[in-house]
VMD Tcl script that draws the C-alpha trace (Angstrom):
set ca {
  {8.22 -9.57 -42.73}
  {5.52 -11.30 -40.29}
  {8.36 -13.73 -39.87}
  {10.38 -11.39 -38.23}
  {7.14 -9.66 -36.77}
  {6.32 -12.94 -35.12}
  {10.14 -13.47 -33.81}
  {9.81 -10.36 -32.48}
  {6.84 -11.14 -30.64}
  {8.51 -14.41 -29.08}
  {11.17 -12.73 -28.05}
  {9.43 -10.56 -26.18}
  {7.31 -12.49 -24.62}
  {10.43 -14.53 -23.45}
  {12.20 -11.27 -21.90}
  {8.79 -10.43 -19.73}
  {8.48 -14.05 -18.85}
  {12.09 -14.17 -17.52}
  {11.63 -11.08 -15.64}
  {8.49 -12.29 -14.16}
  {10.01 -15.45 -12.89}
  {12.79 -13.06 -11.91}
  {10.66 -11.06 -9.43}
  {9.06 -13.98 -8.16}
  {11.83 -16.01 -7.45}
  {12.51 -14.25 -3.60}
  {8.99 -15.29 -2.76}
  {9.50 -18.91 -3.98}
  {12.45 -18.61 -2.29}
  {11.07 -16.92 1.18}
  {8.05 -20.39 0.80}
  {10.48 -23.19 0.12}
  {12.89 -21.82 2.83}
  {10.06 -22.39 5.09}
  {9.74 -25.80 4.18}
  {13.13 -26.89 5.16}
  {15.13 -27.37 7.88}
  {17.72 -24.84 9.14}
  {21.04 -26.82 7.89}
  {18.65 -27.37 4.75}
  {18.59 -23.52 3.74}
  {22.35 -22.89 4.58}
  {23.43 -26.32 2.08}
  {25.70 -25.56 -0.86}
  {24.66 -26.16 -3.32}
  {21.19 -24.97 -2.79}
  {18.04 -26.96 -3.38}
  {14.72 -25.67 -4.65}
  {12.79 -27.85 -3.36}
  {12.68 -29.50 0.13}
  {13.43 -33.49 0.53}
  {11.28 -33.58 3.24}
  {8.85 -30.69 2.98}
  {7.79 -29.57 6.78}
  {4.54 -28.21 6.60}
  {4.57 -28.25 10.29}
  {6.70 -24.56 10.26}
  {3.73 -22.70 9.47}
  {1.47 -23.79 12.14}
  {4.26 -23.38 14.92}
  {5.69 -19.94 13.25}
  {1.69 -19.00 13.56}
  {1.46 -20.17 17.23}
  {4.62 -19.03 18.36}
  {3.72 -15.16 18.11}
  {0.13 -13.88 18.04}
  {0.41 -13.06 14.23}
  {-3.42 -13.18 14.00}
  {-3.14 -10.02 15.72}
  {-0.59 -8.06 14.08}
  {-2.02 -9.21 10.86}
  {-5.46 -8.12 12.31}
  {-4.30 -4.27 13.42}
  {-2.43 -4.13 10.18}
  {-5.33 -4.36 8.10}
  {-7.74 -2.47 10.43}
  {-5.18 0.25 10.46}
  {-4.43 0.34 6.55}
  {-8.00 0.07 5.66}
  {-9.20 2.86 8.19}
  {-6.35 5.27 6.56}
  {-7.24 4.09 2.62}
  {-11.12 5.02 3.30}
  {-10.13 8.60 5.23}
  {-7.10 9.32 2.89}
  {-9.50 8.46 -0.09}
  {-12.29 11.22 1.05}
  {-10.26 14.27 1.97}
  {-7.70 13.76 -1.16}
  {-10.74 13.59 -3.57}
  {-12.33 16.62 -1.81}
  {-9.18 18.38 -1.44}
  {-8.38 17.86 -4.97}
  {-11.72 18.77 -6.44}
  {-11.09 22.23 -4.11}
  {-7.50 23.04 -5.80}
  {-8.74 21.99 -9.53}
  {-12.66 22.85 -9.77}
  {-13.21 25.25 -7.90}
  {-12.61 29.08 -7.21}
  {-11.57 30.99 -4.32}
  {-8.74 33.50 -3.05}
  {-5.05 32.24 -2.09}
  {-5.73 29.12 -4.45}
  {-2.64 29.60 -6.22}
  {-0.73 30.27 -2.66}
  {-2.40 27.40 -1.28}
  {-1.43 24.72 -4.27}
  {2.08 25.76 -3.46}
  {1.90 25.04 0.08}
  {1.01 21.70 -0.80}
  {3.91 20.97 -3.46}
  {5.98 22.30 -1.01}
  {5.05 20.02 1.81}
  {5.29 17.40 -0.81}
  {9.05 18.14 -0.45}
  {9.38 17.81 2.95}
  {10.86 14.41 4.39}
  {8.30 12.08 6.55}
  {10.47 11.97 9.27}
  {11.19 15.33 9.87}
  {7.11 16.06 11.22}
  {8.26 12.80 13.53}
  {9.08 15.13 16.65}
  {6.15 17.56 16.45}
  {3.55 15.00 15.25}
  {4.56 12.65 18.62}
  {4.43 15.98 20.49}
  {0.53 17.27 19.16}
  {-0.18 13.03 19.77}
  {0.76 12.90 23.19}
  {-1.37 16.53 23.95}
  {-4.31 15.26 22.88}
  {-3.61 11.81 24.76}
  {-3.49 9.50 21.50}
  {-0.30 8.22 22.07}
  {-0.34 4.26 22.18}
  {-3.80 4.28 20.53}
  {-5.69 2.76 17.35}
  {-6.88 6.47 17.19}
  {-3.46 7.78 16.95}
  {-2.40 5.14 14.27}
  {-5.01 6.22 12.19}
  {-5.55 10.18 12.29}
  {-1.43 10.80 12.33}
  {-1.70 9.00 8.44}
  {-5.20 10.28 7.78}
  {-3.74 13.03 5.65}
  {-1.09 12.52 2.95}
  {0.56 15.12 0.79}
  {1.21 12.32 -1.82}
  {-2.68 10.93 -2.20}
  {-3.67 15.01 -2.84}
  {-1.04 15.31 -5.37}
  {-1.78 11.95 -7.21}
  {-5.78 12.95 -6.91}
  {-4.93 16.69 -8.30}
  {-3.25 15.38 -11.05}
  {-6.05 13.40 -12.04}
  {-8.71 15.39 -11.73}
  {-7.17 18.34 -14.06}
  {-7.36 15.57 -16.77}
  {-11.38 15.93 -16.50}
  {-12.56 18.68 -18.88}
  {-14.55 21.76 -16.50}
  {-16.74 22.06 -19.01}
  {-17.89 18.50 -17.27}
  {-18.14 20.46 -13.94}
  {-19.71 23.51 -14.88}
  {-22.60 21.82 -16.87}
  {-23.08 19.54 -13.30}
  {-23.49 23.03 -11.66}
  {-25.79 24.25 -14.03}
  {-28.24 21.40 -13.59}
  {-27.97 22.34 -10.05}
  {-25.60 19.06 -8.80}
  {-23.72 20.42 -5.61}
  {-20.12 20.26 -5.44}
  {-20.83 17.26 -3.40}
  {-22.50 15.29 -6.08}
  {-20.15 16.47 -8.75}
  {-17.40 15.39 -6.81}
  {-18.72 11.87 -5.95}
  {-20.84 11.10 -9.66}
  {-19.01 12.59 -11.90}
  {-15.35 13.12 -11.19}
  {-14.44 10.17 -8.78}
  {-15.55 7.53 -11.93}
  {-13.96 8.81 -14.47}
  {-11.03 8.75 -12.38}
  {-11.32 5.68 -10.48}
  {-8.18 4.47 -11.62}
  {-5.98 7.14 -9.56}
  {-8.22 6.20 -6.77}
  {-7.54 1.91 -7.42}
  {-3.91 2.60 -7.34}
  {-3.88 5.42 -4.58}
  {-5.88 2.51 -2.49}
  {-3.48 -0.27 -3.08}
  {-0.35 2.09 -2.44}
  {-1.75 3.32 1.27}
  {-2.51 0.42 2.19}
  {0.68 -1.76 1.30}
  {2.56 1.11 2.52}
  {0.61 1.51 6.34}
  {0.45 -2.48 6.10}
  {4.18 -2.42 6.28}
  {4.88 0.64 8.33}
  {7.04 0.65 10.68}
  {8.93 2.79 12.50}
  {6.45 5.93 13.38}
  {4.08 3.12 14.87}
  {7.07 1.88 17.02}
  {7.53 5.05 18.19}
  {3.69 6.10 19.13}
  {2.76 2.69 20.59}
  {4.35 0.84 23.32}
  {1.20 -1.93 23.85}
  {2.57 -5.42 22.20}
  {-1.49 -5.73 21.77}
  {-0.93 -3.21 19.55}
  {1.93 -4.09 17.03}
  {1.40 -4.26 13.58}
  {3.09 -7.08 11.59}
  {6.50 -5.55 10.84}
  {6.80 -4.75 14.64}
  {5.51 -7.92 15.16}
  {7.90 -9.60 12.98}
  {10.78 -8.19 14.30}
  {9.79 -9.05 18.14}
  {9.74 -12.52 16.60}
  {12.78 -12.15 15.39}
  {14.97 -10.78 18.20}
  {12.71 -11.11 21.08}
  {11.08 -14.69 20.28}
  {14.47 -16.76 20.21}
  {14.38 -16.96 16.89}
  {17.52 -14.72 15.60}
  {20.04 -17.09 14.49}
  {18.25 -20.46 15.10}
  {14.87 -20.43 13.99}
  {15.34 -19.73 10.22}
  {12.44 -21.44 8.35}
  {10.16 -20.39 11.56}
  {11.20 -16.63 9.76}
  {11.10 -17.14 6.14}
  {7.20 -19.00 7.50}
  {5.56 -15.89 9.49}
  {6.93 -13.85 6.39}
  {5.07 -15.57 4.05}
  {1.69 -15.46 5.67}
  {2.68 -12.05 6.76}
  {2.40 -11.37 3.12}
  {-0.43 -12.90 2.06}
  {-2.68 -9.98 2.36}
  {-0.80 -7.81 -0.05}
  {-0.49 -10.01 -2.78}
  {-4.33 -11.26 -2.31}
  {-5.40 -7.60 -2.43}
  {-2.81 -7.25 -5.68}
  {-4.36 -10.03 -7.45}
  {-8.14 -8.90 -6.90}
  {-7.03 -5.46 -7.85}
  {-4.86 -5.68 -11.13}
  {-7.75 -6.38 -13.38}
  {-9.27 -3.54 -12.23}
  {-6.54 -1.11 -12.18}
  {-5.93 -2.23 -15.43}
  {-9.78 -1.63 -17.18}
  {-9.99 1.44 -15.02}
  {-6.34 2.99 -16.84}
  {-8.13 2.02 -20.24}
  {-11.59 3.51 -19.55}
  {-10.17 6.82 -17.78}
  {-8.19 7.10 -20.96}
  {-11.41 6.60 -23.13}
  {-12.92 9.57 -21.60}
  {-10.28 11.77 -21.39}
  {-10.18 11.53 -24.86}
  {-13.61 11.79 -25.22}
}
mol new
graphics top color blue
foreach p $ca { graphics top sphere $p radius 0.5 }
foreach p [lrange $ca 0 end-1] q [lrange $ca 1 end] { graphics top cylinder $p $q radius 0.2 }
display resetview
């Protein structure tokens, strides 16, 4: 029986291994490309590995745009929206779970329902209330247009009715305000929803793309998928300047999956200890 236990095992391991090389295959991919030449990547058969490696691509893809600052207002941007997003979700949860007032029922629907509603049809009016209030082509209008997201107050909700109120009403009777509750007691036992609500925002403003095309005209102000494409069309690279490409994309990268390696172990002890006490 542990014979079979043990095969089982094996073959497991084997299947997630296989998958994992699966998934990372378009990034080995995306870095060797950028190694070669151009007739290099187009050669049937393929190869995986360069003859004559040209480290060179990545210092002229780097020079050839000013990546340093797309890269730069991408993370400024996503890290300005992941702090805000972070505070009024947790304080907009605690308000819909924890605590009472009239219209809560009415008001938890309005939310679900705008949960519904497509991103791209509050497009029109969002550039319209922008442009009143003069934020249009603006790190200020990058930043308080994503400030609030229907998705990071349903995520937190959810969350937070895991926590027994029995926890919240003995804070109150010690005489913690909602405040303190909110921010010692509710927020670490479910720092998990928060790790993960983090790393989503901020790969997902990292990458955004077409609502800051269409609020910001200023090439100072691009983020790195603008960025990339005006490399790509504008920069006379379409066509011709393949590994150039496949080289800004990888660096372009490099942010997310440095943030997703300094973040899985914690994600990961966070799940298991926001388990532990909502069993507890």
């Amino acid at each position: 029986m542990s014979a079979w236990r043990k095969l089982g095992a094996s073959a497991h391991y084997l299947i997630v291994a296989a998958l994992a090389l699966l998934m990372a295959f378009p990034f080995y991919w995306m870095v060797t490309s950028a190694l070669k030449t151009n007739d290099e990547i187009f050669r049937f058969p393929p190869t995986l590995w360069p003859h004559d490696p040209m480290w060179s691509n990545f210092r002229d893809a780097w020079t050839a745009a000013p990546f340093a600052r797309y890269m730069g207002n991408s993370i400024f941007v996503a890290a300005a929206i992941v702090a805000i997003q972070v505070v009024n979700s947790g304080m907009m949860a605690y308000a819909l779970t924890h605590m009472k007032f009239r219209l809560k029922g009415a008001f938890t629907l309005l939310i679900l329902i705008g949960y519904m509603i497509p991103a791209t049809a509050v497009y029109l009016p969002g550039y319209i209330i922008l442009g009143k209030l003069h934020l249009l082509n603006t790190y200020g209008g990058l930043i308080l247009s994503n400030c609030v997201s229907i998705f990071s107050i349903f995520l937190v909700r959810q969350s937070f009715l895991q926590v027994s109120h029995e926890m919240v009403e003995a804070g109150q009777i010690d005489g913690a305000s909602h405040v303190r509750i909110l921010w010692t007691v509710l927020i670490p036992l479910t720092r998990a929803s928060f790790a993960v609500l983090a790393l989503i925002t901020f790969i997902e403003q990292y990458n955004n793309y077409f609502w800051p095309m269409l609020i910001t005209k200023d090439p100072n102000l691009q983020l790195v998928s603008a960025g990339l494409r005006s490399f790509f069309v504008e920069g006379g690279a379409y066509g011709l300047k393949w590994p150039l490409i496949m080289a800004a994309s990888a660096f372009t990268i490099a942010p997310l999956l440095v943030i997703f390696v300094l973040t899985q172990k914690t994600i990961i002890q966070s799940v298991n200890l926001s388990a532990g006490a909502s069993k507890g």
